[in-house]
N, C-alpha and C positions, 0 to 999 in steps of 0.2 A: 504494500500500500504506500502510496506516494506521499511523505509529510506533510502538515498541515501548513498552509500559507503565512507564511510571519503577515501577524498585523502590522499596521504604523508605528504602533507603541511598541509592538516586540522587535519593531526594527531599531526604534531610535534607543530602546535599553539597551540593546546587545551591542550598537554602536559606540554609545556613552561610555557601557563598561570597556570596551576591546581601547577607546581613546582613553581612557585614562589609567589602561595599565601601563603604557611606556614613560609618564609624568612617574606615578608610582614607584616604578622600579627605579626612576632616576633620586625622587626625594629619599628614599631607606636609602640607598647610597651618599647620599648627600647629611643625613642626620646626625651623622658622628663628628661634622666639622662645627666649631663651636670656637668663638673668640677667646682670646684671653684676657681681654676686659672686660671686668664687671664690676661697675660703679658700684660704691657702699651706699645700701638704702639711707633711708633719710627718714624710716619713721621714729625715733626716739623725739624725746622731748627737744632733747640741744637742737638749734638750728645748721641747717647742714650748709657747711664752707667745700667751693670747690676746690682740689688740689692746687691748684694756681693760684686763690689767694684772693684778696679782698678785690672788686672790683665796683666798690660804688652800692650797693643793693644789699637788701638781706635776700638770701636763696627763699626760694617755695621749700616747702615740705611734701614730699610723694609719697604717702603711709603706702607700702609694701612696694614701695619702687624707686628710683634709683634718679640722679643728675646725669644728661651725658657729659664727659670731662671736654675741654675745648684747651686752645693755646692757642698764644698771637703768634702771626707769622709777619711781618712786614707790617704791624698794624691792624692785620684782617683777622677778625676769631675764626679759627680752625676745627671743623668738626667732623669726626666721622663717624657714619651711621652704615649699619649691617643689616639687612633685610636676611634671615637664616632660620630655618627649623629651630623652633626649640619645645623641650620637655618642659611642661609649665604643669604648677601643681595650683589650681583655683580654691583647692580647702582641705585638707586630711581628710584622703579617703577618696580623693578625685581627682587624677592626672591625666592631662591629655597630652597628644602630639602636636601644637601648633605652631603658628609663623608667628615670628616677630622680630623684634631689632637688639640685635646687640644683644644674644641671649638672655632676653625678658621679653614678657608679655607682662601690660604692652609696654611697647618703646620707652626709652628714657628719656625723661624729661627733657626738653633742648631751653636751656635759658640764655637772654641777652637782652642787651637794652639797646633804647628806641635811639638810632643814628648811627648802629657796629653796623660794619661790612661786616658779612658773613658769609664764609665760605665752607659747605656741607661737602663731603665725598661721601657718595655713595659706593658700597661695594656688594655685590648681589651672589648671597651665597645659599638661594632656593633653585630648586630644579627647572623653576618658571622667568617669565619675563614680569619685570615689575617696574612701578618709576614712585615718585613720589611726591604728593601734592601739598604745598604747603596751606593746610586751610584758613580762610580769613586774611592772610598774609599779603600785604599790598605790595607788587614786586613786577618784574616787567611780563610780557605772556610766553616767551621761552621761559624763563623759572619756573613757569605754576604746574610743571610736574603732571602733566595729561596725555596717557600713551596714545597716540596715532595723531593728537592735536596740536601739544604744543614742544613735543620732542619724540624721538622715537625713544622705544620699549629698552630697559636697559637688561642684556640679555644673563642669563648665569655667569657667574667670571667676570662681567665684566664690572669697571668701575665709575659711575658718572658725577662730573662736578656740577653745583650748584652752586649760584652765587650772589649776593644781590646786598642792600642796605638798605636796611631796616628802618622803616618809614612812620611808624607808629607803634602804641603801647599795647598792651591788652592778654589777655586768655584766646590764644588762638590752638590749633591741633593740627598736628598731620598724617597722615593718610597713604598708603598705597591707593595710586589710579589706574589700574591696567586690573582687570579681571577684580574689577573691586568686591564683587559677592562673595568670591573665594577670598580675596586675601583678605579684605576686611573681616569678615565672618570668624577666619582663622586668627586673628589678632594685632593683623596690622596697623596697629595705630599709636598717636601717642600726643603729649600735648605740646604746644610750645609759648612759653611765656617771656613776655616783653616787655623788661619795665622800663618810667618812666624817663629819660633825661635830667628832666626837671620836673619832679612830683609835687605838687601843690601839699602834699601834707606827708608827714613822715610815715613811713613804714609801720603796715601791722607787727605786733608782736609776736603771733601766729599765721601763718600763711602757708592756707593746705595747696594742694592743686588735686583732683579727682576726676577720673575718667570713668565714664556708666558706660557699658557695652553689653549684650543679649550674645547666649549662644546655643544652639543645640547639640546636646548629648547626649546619646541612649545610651541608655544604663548599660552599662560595661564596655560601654565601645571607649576606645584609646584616639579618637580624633572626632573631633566637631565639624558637627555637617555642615557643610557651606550651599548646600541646595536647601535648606529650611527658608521660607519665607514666610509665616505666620505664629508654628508653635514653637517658641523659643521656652527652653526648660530650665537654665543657667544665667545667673543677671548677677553682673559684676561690679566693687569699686576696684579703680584698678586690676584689673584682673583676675580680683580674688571673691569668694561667697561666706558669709558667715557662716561658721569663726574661724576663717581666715582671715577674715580684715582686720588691720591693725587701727587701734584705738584709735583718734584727735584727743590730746592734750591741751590742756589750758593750765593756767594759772588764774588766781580769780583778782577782778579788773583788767586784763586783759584786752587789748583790743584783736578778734580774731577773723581771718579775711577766711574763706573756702573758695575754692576756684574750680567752677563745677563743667567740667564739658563732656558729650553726648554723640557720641559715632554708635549708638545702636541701630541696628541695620533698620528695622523696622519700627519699634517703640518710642515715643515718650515720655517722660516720666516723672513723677510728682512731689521730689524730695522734702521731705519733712523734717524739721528739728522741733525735739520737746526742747520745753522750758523758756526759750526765749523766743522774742521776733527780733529779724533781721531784716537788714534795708537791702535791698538789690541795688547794687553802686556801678554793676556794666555788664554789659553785653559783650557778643563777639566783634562788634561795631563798634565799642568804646565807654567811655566813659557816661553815664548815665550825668546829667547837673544835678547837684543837690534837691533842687525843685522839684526836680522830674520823678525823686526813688518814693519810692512805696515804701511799707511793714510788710510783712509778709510772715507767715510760719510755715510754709512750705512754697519753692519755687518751684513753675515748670520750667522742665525742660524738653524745647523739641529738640527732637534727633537733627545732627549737624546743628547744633549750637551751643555756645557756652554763656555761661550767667557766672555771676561774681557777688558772693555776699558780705554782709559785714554784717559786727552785733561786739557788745562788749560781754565778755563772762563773768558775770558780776554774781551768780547765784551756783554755790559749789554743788557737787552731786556729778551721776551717771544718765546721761540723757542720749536717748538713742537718738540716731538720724539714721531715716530710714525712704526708701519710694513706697509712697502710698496706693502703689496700685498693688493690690495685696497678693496678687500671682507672679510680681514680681519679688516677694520674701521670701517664696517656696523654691525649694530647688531641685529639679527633675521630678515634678509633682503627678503623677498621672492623670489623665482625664477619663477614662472606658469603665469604673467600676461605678456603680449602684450609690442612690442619696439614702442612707442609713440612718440618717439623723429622727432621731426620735421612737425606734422599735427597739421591742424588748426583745433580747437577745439572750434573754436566760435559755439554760441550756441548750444552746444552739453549739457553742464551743462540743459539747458532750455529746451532741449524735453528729458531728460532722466528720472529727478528730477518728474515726474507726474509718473513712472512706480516704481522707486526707491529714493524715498524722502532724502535728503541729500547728494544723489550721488556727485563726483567730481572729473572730468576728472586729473590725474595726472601724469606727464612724459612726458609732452609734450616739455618741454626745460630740461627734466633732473630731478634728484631727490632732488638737493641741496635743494629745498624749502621747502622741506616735515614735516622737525624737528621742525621749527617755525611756520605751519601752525595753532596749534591749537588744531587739531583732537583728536575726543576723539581714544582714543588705547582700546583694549581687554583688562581685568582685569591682571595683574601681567606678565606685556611684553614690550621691551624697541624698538618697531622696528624703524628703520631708524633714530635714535634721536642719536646727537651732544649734544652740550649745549648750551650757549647763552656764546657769548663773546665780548671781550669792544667794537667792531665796529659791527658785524654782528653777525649773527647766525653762529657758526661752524660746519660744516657740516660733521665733523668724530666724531665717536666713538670707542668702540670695543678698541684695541689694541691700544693706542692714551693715552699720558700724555703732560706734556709742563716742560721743565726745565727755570726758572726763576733766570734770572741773575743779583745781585742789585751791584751799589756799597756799600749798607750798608743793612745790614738784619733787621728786626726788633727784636727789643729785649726780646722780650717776647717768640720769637720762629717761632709766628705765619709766614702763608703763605703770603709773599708779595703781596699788590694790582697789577692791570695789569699793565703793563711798559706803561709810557710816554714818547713819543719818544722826541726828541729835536727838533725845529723848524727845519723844512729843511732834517728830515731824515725820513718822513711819506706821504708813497703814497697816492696823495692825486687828485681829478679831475683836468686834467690840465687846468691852467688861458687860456682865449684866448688869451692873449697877446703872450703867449708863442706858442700858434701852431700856430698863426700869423708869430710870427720872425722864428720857424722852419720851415714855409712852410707847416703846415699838416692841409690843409683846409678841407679836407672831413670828419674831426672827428667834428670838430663845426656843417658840413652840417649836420652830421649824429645824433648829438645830438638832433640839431631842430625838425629834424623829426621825431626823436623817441620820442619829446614834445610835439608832434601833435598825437600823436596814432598810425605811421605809422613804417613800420617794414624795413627797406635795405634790400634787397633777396644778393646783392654784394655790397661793399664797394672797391675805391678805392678813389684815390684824380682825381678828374675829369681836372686840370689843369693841371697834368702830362700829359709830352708830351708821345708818342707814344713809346714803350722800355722800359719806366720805371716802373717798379712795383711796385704796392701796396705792405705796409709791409705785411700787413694782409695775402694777397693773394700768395707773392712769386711765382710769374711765372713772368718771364722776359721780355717776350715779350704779355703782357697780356694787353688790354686800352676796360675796362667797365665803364658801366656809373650806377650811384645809382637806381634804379628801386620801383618802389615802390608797394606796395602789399594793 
């Protein structure tokens, strides 16, 4: 019998796959080449000084990433930057194979101020054609780094100069531009900040810089799919998912700047800080005027752009920042299983466990429990895990850091222990005495019961007369009574 006809789609897989086995076979060859520079991160508390020494500026901070090092040559700052495979670890417990620069993902930081010539070498050590775009970067249209546009493709091996003077200040990023779904997706990218000449006002005393970026990864797979265009399972600051991200430090009074920019392929994203509001003071455009900034307790950011915030630390403690699109906390979260929420699942464990040994019904209140469970996970995959923290399990990941605010830092640099709150400023079970004298007797009823195994289907205060509502419930004219299950 004669085979069956490839379809269109069985044409173009079998294609896809056969084109990308000879890239393949060239990158596993190519992965073992690895620079022997690697800039010293820069998250500790001390502000990070480049190897060559003062030049005008206090450095940014890149919590879990790194300065690249420069040197004058005739005048001109000298930078080289590596496009190369690298083994990048996103959090204990999940390493992938991806691209980046200068062995990091992503790339290291590029700083300078506004009026250096600048001259970049690139040297291209992926199995691919790559070039490099400097984003936001005011510069002539051979510089902007655009494969087939504004220069050709800079090929494996080979080395391409860039070179231009630096026209302006600000939070800008750059970018591979040649097959950017691939290389961006794989990690291409990184920021690069510009500061002022002549700054109208002194330097923060803290100044982060942070890069958001989306990636997909199937559980146990060792490299992130660059054909994903919607379900993205991995949301990074800098490269990393909680509790991989390293801390933000303060000291309290503080003035603290964060320098927030966004290469996710597809997403936007809603970043949050507890505890205080901040003013957004620039864009990837510049300077915001005084007039112009807003309050804000959480900034967007759309994809391909960067925001810059301020705020003083005036209020000590552990206050997360975090993206509030809450599928971006979760880290390789699934989407195919059943909404649980709310069935009794008694003995459900106990006839299923004889068909499927270790089974274990979960989502029945929610997923917050899952991090702490225990479980063992698939080889080389971070799903639903938080971290453990001074009271309970944390129940986010993904896009998720904590800025930590001391009156005094430690001296060594190191990450401050977790805050001790003061007597009197730490939520804590309330005493009976006290929902005695406020009248809120149906939380005591309701604790009892829940000491006894027994579950409230409704909660209200059973002494309330008839009109009054329960906080819980809020309906006005609403008088239920505890029920038990």
């Amino acid at each position: 019998m004669n085979p069956s006809p490839l379809s269109r789609r069985d044409f173009f897989s079998l294609a896809g796959s056969a084109a990308l086995a000879v890239p393949a076979a060239r990158l596993l060859a190519a992965d073992g080449e690895r620079p022997a520079l690697k800039p010293t991160s820069t998250g500790s508390t001390q502000p990070f000084v480049p190897a060559s020494g003062p030049s005008g500026y206090k450095p940014v901070i890149t919590p879990n990433g790194a300065t690249l090092p420069w040197k004058i040559v005739d005048g001109v700052k000298v930078f080289h930057l590596i496009p190369e495979p690298v083994t990048h670890e996103f959090a204990p417990g999940l390493v992938a194979e991806c691209w980046g620069y200068n062995g990091r993902v992503h790339g290291p930081t590029i700083e300078a101020i506004e009026g250096d010539r600048v001259r970049i070498y690139v040297t291209n050590r992926l199995a691919a054609p790559t070039t490099v775009h400097w984003h936001g970067v005011l510069l002539p249209s051979g510089m902007d780094g655009v494969g087939g546009v504004s220069q050709k493709a800079i090929q494996p091996g080979e080395t391409f100069k860039y070179e231009f003077t630096l026209r302006q200040h600000g939070t800008l990023m750059y970018h591979s531009h040649h097959d950017e779904m691939t290389q961006m997706q794989l990690g291409m990218m990184g920021l690069f900040i510009i500061h002022p000449k002549q700054p109208t006002q002194p330097p923060p005393d803290r100044d982060y810089a942070i890069m958001l970026s989306e990636w997909k990864i199937e559980v146990g797979a060792r490299r992130p799919d660059p054909n994903e265009m919607t379900d993205f399972n991995v949301f990074t600051m800098n490269g990393r998912s909680f509790p991989g991200t390293q801390a933000l430090v303060a000291k309290k009074g503080d003035r603290v700047r964060i320098r927030l920019g966004n290469l996710s392929t597809m997403s936007h994203h809603a970043i949050h800080l507890h505890g205080y509001y901040f003013k957004v003071v620039a864009t990837d455009g510049g300077e915001i005027p005084v007039a112009g900034q807003w309050p804000e307790t959480t900034v967007h950011m759309p994809t391909g752009s960067t925001r810059t915030i301020e705020f003083v630390a005036d209020e000590p403690g552990d206050w997360v920042m975090h993206c509030h699109m809450l599928h971006h906390v979760m880290t390789q979260m699934g989407h195919n299983f059943g909404n649980l929420i709310g069935i009794d699942e008694t003995g459900l464990n106990q006839a299923i466990r004889p068909l499927v040994p270790g089974y274990m019904t979960m989502g029945a209140t929610g997923m917050g429990d899952m991090g702490d469970m225990g479980m063992a996970v698939p080889p080389n995959s971070l799903p639903m895990v938080g971290g453990p923290g001074q009271y309970d399990y944390i129940t986010m990941g993904g896009m998720f850091t904590i800025l930590k605010v001391r009156e005094e830092l430690p001296a060594d640099g190191s990450e401050p222990e977790w805050y001790k709150s003061p007597p009197g400023t730490l939520a804590e079970p309330a005493p009976e005495a006290d929902l005695k004298r406020d009248g809120i007797a149906f939380a005591a009823a309701t604790a009892k019961l829940e000491a006894r195994g027994k579950k409230p289907l409704e909660l209200c205060d059973p002494a309330a007369p008839a009109g009054n509502a329960s906080p819980l419930l809020r309906q006005p004219t609403a008088r239920v009574k505890i029920a038990l299950q």
